[in-house]
Each structure stands twice: as C-alpha cells, then as structure tokens.
LUMDOTOR-345819 format. One line per 5 residues: their letters; for each residue x, y, z of C-alpha. Coordinates in steps of 0.1 Angstrom, whole numbers. Each point is the difference from the previous one (the first is absolute). Layout:
REM LUMDOTOR-345819
A) X Y Z ~ ...
***
This chain:
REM LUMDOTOR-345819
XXXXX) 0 0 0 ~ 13 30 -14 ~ 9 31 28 ~ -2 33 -14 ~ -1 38 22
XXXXX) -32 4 12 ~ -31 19 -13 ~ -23 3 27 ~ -3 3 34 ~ 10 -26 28
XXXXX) -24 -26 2 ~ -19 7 -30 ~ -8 -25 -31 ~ -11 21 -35 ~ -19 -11 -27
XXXXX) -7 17 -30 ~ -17 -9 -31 ~ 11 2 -37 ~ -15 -13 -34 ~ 21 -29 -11
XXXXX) -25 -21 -27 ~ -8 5 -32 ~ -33 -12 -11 ~ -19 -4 -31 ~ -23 20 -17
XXXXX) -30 -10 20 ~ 13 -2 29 ~ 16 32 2 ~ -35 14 -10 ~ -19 -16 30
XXXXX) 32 11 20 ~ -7 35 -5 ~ -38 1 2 ~ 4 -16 33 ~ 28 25 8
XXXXX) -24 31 -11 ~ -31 -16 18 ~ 23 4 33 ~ 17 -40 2 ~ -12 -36 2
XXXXX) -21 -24 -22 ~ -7 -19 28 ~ -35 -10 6 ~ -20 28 22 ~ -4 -22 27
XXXXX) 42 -5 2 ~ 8 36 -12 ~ 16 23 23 ~ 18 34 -6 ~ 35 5 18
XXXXX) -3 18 29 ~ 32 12 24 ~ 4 -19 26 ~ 22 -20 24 ~ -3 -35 20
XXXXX) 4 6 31 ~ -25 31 -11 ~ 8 22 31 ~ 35 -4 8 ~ 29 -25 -8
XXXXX) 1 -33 21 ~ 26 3 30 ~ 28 -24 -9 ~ 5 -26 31 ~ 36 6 13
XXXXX) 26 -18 -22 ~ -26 -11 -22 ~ -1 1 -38 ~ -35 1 -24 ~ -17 32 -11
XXXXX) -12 25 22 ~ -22 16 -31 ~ -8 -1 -33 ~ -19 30 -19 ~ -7 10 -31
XXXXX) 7 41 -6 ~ -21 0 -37 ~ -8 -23 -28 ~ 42 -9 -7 ~ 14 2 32
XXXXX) 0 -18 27 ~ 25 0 32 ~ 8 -31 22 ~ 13 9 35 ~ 20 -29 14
XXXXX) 8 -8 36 ~ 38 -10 -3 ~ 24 -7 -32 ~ -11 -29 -22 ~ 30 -16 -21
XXXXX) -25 -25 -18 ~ -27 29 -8 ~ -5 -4 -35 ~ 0 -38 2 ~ -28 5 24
XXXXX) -23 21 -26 ~ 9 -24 -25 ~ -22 -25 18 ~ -28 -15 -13 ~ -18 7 34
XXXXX) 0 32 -3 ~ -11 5 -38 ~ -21 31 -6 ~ -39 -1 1 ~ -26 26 -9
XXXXX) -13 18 27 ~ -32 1 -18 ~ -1 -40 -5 ~ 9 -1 33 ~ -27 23 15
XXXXX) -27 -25 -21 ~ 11 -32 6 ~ 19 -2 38 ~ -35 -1 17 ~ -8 -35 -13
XXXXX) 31 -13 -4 ~ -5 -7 -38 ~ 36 13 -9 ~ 14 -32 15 ~ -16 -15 -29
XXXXX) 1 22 -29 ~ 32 27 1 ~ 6 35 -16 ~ 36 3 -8 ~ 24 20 -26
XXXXX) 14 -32 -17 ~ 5 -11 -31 ~ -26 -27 4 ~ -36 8 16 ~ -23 -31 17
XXXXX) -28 -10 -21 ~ -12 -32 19 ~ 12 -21 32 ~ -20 -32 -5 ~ 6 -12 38
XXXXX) 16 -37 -1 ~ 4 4 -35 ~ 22 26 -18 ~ 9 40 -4 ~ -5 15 -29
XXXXX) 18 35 -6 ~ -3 21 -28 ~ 27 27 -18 ~ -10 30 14 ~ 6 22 -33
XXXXX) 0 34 22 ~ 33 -12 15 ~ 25 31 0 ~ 30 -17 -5 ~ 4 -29 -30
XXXXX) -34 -22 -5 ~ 2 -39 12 ~ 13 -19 -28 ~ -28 -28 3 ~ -40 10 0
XXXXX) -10 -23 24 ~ 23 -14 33 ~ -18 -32 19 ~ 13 -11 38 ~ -16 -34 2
XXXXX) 18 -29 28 ~ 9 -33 8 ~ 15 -10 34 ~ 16 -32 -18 ~ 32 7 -23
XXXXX) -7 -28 -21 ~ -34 14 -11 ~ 17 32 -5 ~ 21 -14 -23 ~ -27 -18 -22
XXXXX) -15 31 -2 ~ 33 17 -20 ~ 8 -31 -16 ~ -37 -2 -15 ~ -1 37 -8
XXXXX) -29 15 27 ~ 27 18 16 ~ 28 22 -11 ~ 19 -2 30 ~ 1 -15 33
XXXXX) 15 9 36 ~ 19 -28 20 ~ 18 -26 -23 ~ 1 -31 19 ~ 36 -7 8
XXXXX) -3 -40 -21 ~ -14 21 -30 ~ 29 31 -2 ~ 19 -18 -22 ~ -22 -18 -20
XXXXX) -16 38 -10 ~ 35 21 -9 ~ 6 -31 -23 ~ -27 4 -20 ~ -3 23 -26
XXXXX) -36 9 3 ~ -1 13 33 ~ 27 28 21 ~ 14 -7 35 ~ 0 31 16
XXXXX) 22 -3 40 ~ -11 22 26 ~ 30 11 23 ~ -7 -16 37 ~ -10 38 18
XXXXX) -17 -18 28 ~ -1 -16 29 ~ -23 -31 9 ~ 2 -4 38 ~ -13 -18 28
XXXXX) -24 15 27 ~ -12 1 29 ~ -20 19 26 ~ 16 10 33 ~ -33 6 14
XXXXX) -9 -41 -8 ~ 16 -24 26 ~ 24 -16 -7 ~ 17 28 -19 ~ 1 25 23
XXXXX) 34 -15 11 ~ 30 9 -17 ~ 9 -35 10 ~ -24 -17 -24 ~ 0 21 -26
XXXXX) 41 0 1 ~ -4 -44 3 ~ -20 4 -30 ~ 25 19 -21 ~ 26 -25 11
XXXXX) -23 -32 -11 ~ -2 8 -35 ~ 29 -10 -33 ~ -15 35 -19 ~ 27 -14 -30
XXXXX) -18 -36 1 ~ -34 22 -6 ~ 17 21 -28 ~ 17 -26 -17 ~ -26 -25 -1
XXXXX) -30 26 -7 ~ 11 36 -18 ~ 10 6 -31 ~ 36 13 -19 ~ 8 35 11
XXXXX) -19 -1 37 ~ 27 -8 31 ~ -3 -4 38 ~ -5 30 22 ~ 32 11 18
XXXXX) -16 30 10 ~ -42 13 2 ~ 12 27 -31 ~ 15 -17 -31 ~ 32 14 -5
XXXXX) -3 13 -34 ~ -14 34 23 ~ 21 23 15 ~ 15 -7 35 ~ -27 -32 0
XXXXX) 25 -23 13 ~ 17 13 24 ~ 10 -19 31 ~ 2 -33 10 ~ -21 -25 -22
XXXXX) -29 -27 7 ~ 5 -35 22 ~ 3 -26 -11 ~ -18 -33 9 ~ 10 -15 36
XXXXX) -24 -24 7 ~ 15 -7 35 ~ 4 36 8 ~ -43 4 -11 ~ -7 -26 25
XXXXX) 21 14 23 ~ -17 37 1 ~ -36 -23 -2 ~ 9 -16 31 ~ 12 31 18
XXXXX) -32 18 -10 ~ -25 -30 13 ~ -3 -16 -29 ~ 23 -33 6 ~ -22 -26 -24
XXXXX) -9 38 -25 ~ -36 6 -12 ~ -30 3 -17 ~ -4 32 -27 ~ -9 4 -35
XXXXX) 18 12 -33 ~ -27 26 -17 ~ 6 5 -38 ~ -19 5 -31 ~ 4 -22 -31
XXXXX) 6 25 -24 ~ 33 1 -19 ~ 20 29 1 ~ 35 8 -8 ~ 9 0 38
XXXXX) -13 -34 5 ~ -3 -21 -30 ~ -16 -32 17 ~ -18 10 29 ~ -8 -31 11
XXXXX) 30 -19 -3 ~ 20 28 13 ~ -26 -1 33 ~ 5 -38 -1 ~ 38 -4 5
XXXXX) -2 29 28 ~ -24 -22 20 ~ 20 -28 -7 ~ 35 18 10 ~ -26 11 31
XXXXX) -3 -30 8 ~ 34 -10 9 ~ -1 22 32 ~ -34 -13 12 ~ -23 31 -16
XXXXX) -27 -17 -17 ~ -15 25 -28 ~ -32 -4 -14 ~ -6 11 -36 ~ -25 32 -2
XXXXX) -8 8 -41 ~ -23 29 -2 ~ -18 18 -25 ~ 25 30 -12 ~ -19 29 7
XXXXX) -14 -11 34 ~ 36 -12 8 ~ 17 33 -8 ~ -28 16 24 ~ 5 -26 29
XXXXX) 39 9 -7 ~ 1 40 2 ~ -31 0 26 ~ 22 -20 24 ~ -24 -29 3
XXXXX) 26 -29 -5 ~ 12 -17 30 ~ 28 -24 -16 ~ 23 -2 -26 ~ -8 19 -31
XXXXX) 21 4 -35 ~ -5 35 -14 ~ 23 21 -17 ~ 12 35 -7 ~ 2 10 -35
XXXXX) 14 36 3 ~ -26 32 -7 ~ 34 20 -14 ~ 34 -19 -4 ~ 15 11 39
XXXXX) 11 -18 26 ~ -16 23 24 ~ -30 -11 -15 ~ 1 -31 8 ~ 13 7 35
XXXXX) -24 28 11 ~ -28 -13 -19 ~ -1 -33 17 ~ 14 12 34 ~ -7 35 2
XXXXX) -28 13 29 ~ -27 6 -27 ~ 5 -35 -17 ~ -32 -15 14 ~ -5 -29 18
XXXXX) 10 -33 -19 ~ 31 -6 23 ~ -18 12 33 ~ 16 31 24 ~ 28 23 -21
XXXXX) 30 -12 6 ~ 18 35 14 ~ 37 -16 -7 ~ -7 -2 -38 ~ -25 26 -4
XXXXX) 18 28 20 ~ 34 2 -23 ~ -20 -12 -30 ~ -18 31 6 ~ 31 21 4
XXXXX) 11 -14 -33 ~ -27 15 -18 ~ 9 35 7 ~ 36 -3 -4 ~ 16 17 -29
XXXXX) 35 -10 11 ~ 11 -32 -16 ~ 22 -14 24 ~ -25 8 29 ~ -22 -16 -18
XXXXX) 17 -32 -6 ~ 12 -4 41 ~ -41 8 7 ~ -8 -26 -24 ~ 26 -26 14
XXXXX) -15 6 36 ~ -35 -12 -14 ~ 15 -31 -17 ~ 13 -10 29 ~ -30 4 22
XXXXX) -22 -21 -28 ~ 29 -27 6 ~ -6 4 39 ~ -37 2 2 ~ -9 -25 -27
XXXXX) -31 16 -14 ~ 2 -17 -26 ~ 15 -29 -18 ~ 16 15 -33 ~ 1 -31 -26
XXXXX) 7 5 -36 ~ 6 34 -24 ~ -22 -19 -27 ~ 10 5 -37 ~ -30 -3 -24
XXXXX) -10 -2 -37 ~ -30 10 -23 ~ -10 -13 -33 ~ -9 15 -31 ~ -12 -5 -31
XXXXX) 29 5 -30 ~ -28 23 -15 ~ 6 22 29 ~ 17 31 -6 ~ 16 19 33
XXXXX) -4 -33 19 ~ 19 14 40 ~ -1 -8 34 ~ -3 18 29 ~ 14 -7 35
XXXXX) -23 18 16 ~ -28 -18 -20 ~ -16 30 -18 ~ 6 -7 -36 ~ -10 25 -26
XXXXX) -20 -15 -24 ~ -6 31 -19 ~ 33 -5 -14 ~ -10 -35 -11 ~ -13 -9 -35
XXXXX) -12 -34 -17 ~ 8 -3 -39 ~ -28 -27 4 ~ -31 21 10 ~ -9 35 15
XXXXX) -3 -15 37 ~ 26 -10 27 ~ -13 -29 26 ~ 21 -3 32 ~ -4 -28 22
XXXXX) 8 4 36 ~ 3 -20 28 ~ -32 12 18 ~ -31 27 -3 ~ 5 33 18
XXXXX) -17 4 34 ~ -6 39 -11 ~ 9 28 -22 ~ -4 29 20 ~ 36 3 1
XXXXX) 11 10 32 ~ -17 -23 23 ~ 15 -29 -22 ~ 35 -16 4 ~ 0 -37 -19
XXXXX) 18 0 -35 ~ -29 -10 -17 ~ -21 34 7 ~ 31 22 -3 ~ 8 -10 -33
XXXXX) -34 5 -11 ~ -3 32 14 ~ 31 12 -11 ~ -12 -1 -38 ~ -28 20 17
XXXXX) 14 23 23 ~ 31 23 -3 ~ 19 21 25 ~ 19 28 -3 ~ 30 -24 -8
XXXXX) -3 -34 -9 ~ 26 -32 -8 ~ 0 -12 -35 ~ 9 -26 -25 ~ 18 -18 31
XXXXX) 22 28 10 ~ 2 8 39 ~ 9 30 -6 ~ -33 28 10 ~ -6 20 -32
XXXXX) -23 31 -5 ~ -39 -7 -13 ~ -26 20 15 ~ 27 25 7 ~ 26 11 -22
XXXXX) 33 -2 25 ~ 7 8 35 ~ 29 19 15 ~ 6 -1 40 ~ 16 29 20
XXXXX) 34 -4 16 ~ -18 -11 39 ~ -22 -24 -15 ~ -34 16 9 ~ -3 18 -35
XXXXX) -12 -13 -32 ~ -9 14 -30 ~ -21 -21 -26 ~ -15 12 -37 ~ -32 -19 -4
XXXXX) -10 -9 -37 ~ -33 23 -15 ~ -24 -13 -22 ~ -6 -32 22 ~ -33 -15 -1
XXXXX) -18 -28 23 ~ -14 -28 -16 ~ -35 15 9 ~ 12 33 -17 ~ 9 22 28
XXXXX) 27 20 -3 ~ 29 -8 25 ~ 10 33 22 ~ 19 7 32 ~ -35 -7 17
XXXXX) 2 -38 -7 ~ 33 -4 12 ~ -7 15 31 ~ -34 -19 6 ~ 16 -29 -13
XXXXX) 24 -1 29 ~ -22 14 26 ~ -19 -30 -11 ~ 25 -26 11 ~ 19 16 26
XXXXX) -36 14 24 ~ -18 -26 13 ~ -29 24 6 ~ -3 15 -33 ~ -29 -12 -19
XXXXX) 21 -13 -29 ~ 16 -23 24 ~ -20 -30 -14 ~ 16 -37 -15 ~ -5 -34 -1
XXXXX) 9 -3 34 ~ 5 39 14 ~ 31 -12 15 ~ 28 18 -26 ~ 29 -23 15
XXXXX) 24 12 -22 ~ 3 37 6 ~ 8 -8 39 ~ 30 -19 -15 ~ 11 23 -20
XXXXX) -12 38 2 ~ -6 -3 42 ~ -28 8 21 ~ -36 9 -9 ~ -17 29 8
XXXXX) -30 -6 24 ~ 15 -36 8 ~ -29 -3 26 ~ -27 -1 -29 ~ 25 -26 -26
XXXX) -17 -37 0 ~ 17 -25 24 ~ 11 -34 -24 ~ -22 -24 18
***
C-alpha cells in the first residue's frame, strides 16, 4: 500500500467521485435524463435522493482506549464521503476490498430490510445481477449490461452444487458444467492429462484446524486440549488424505504471509506424553466427545469424512473415544460461529484479505464471536496490538508473542495448509483461481455457448453479504456485490473498484479515496457517497434499521473492523 503526504486532516477518510465509463448511445441518453430529472432510475418505492449526513448522526463514536475501528463515517455531498478511524490501520484497503462490505443502495435498502427479503434477492454494482435463486436447485445471474467498468464476457453465469466430487466431475465431463470447485485429489491428474478439460491449482491460503470450546468440559483444561494436540500424526492425515501442493501446519498462519511463522513450531505426536496430561487432568482411561464436520468438500479439507475418521482413530490410541457428528452445512456453520458445539469440530480459516493478522485477530481477537468460547486475552491482546502497528519489526515480535500463546493455550488444533484444484472446460477462456475463493467469472467466457455453469461444493446459506462467511455465498455474492476495492483474477493484492485509489496520511488515520461516477445499482439507482455511508452504518450499528440478514448476527465485521455500535441491541448467535 502506497504512502503518499497527506491530504486531509488526521483521522479523516475522503471520497470523491469522478466519471470513469463510457457508455453507449442509449445509455448515455437514459444517463442524462436521469441526471436532469435529479438522479436514480430506481423504482419509486427504492428511490431516494442524497441527503448530507453522518453515522453516528450526532457526533463521532468515542474510540475505546487502544482500540482500533471507525469512530465515524459521513458523507459531506453526493462525491464525498470522510471515514474517521479510531487508530492506524495497516490492512485498510484490504479491508474495503471485502466482499462484506460491498456497497448497497440506501434506497433498496430502506424497501427491502424490514422483511428481510434482501437475504434472498440482492442489489449490488457488479457485473452480473440475480435473476433467480431456485432454493435447493440452482442460481441463475444475468450480465448486468449497465455495468460501469467492462461488461461480463458470458450472458448468463449459473452456481448449481454437488457435495460429491465424483458427480462434480460427471457433470464437466458430460458438458452441464463449465467448471467445477474442488477436484478430488484421485481425479487431479487424470483432468490436466486430458486435453478437453484445464487444471486450474489453487495456492493453500488456509488453514483447516481443529476446535474446541473452552466453555464445554473437557476442554476447558489446557491439559486436554494440549493431550489432544499431542495424540495426533497431522503428516499421517496429510499424506494419506490432501492433495499435491497442501503441507502440514507448522504454525496457525501459513507461511507464505508476512511474519506468519514466527516462533517455535507445532508438536508433534507423543502418544505417552497425551496420556500423561489425560491422566494428570482426571481423565486416566480418556473420554467420551464427538468430531462435528460437514461433508462438503472444500479445498481445506478434501475428504471430510475420511480425514474425521483417522483423527478418531489416532483418538483413540489415548483412550478418547470420538463419535462421528455429519451435519447439514448451513446448520453446521451456525452451530459453529453461534458456539453451540461441545466437542471436537473441523473448520477452517480461509483468509477475508491475504494477512496473517487476519487470521490471528480474526479468529482470536475480542470481537471474534463465540465458536471457541471466552477470548483468549494472551492471543487476542498483542494480536490486537499488531493491527495498529505500522512498524515492521514491532509488528513481527507482537506477532511472535501471539504464536506462542496459540502454541501454549491450544485453541486450536492447526492441521493441514490445504492445496486445491478446479476444473474447467478447454472451451473456457480466462479459466483462474482464487485463494480466497471469489473467482471472477465475468472475466470467464465459453467458445461453446453464451452461459458459464459453475458447480460448487454446496448452496449458499444467504446472500446478503455481510451476515454470510461460507465460500459458497461469498463467491456468489462477490459477482454481485463490489466494494470500494476488490481482489481479482486470483491476485491478493486489494485493487481500486467502486473507488478509484486511496492514499493514506503519514500517521495512519488519513485516507483519501476517488470514488468512480457514473455507477449504477442493478435496480438503477445511482451509487453516491450516501450509500456508502448507509451501507456501513448498515453492518457496523446493530440498532440501525438496515441492520437486517439471514441471521442478524454480521460475525465477520467483529473480526475484522471491531466493535459495533449499540452492541447491546446486535443478536446473540444462539
């Protein structure tokens, strides 16, 4: 991220507006007429004019003591709009390149929050608008020809999925699908050896873990949750069950991030040491739990089952007796981030923006919810730290101290960085992967038909973006939604969209963006400083009206941009 003098006052995020598209004939008239008539297209129900204002609307939020977030965010007129942040941010742009925090109308969002009916049919600025969600079947999307920027290459993009790899293959092989997520590991080879077909890797930017609640007896003792850790042969598990490219876990972060690895790595198995820690803890003959898990492939575990199956069977060498739990995905990923499961559970972290302090503070931090029970304070407190340190080598020693405390606490059981492949047609043009699972099919083209079908592993629990955090929505919603930056084309590197660049003042507080003009919603509404603010406000207040998903929970922004405003009105997981 590029540091330039600064613009504007301390603490202060700008955002102006230019016109950046060229349109046709047509469009450029109905541009103007909307222009001269005062703004949007939208529906009259979901029109509304910009209006100056600001969220928090009397006064900027006070800023808890060595806390980061926003303290404000308010929009001066129609192209500019200032963000007032709490502390120094060194992952900033990655943050607005998320797709949690794509832009919404205000207007659509006035109209629809009340009954909830954006969770089903969202208003974004892609290049591809929803035109049907045919629940347990398919997602159909449709080129959204008002796009600013350059038009979706195919007229039609279809998410259907398949928990079973094999049936995702058929599909491609027998021509109903154009590409598929998740290559089983057996059928890798088999694909890049044919000429019909592209094997596309996907670098291993996760983390698939173990968990465990230290709320739940027995893992509220270090004892048994460090006897655990020392049970299992994480290389057997790898070698037997992941793919080329994925490789054990030394450390929580994969170390292709900066400063991920620091510190002393993992344990390795000690059976007699497990039983050891068991016994001392008052477990001498072990116990009774279950492994949670959802059978859907992804690239962090590529056979879920199996995978679960050798960790109760490396369980039960020190006495724990595990009990298979499959669940449905979308109640499993509930029971998960609501806290609910009181055993072992595999889940992973596939990183919102490629840092390792997201991984740290997102999972550890105080606002990460409560999947792994109370906050541990000797992770979150210098993973916290972290966040708002702009020296490097400050960074890196805060960063080392969390490492070592995930080592001493055992949260969690890190396993496998799992590498991953999708398939595509050979008629697919701009075939890529994405390690943080957002593909951008717009880029995509068939030379077979005027259509892209994608099968994934599973259907999305939501697509009002911000209250969602499985792959499966995201990448649906990020041919939907944009932000202010985005990732594309595979690249982990946070580039301008909604916004035409950012600069950031010398103490960190200070940014300056250029938002694009000329931006339309998918509904017609012109996009203006307005929606951004509202769009936020949405997310980040748990009292405002807009506050409204599939679940009302927004897990995500804890993790990433801090704590809520009105946290006394936000919806409890349950």
């Amino acid at each position: 991220m590029a540091r330039v003098v600064p613009q504007v006052s301390k603490g202060v995020l700008l955002v102006h507006t230019r016109f950046m598209r060229t349109v046709g004939a047509t469009a450029l008239a109905a541009l103007l007429l909307a222009s001269a008539c005062g703004g949007s297209t939208a529906p009259a129900a979901e029109s509304m004019d910009f209006a100056a204002r600001s969220w928090p609307e009397a006064a900027a939020a006070p800023c808890a003591n060595g806390a980061g977030g926003l303290s404000q965010v308010r929009a001066v007129d129609a192209s500019t709009v200032q963000f007032t942040l709490c502390a120094p941010d060194v992952a900033f742009t990655q943050k607005l390149a998320l797709t949690y925090v794509g832009m919404s109308d205000s207007g659509y969002l006035k109209a629809h929050a009340a009954d909830g009916s954006l969770v089903l049919k969202p208003n974004g600025t892609g290049p591809y608008a929803l035109k049907a969600w045919e629940k347990g079947a398919q997602i159909v999307l449709n080129r959204f020809d008002g796009y600013w920027g350059d038009k979706a290459k195919a007229k039609t993009l279809t998410f259907t999925w398949q928990p079973d790899a094999a049936a995702r293959l058929v599909a491609l092989r027998a021509g109903t699908a154009d590409g598929i997520d998740n290559v089983s590991p057996t059928d890798a080879a088999g694909i890049a050896a044919d000429s019909n077909f592209a094997l596309v890797p996907r670098p291993a930017l996760n983390t698939m873990y173990i968990g465990m609640r230290n709320l739940a007896k027995p893992f509220n003792d270090v004892r048994v949750r460090k006897a655990i850790a020392l049970a299992l042969d994480r290389q057997r598990t790898v070698d037997y069950f992941y793919p080329a490219g994925s490789e054990v876990a030394s450390h929580y972060v994969p170390c292709s991030l900066e400063f991920a690895c620091e510190g002393d790595g993992w344990y390795a198995q000690d059976v007699a040491a497990a039983k050891a820690l068991l016994a001392e803890a008052g477990y001498p003959n072990g116990f009774t739990t279950t492994i949670a898990l959802r059978d859907v492939v992804r690239s962090y575990l590529p056979t879920p089952v199996d995978v679960a199956t050798d960790i109760q069977s490396q369980l039960a060498a020190i006495g724990v007796t595990a009990k298979i739990d499959v669940q449905e995905s979308t109640t499993y990923f509930d029971n998960v981030l609501s806290g609910k499961l009181d055993g072992l559970f595999l889940f992973a972290w596939i990183p919102d923006y490629p840092d390792t302090l997201n991984f740290i503070h997102g999972l550890f931090g105080v606002a990460a919810g409560p999947e792994l029970g109370d906050t541990y304070t000797t992770i979150a407190t210098p993973a916290a730290a972290a966040t708002r340190e702009s020296d490097p080598a400050k960074r890196k020693a805060l960063i080392a101290e969390a490492n070592a405390a995930i080592k001493a606490e055992v949260p969690i059981i890190p396993i496998a960085h799992g590498g991953s492949a999708l398939a595509f047609s050979a008629n697919v043009s701009g075939a890529h992967s994405s390690p943080l699972l957002v593909e951008q099919f717009s880029t995509m083209a068939s030379s077979a038909h005027d259509s892209l079908s994608f099968v994934q592993g599973a259907e999305p629990g939501g697509l009002a973006c911000a209250d969602e955090i499985d792959g499966e929505s995201l990448r649906v919603c990020s041919q939907i939604n944009e932000g202010l930056y985005g990732f594309f084309n595979g690249s982990l590197v946070a580039a301008p969209r909604l916004a035409t660049g950012c600069t950031v003042s010398a103490d960190g507080l200070a940014w300056t963006c250029t938002l694009r003009s000329g931006v339309r919603f998918h509904n017609g509404a012109t996009f203006d400083a307005s929606d951004v603010v509202d769009s936020f406000a949405a997310i980040w207040d748990c009292a405002h009206p807009y506050h409204v998903g599939r679940t009302s929970t927004f897990l995500a922004w804890g993790a990433i941009f801090g704590a809520n405003l009105h946290p006394e009105s936000c919806v409890v997981p349950n």
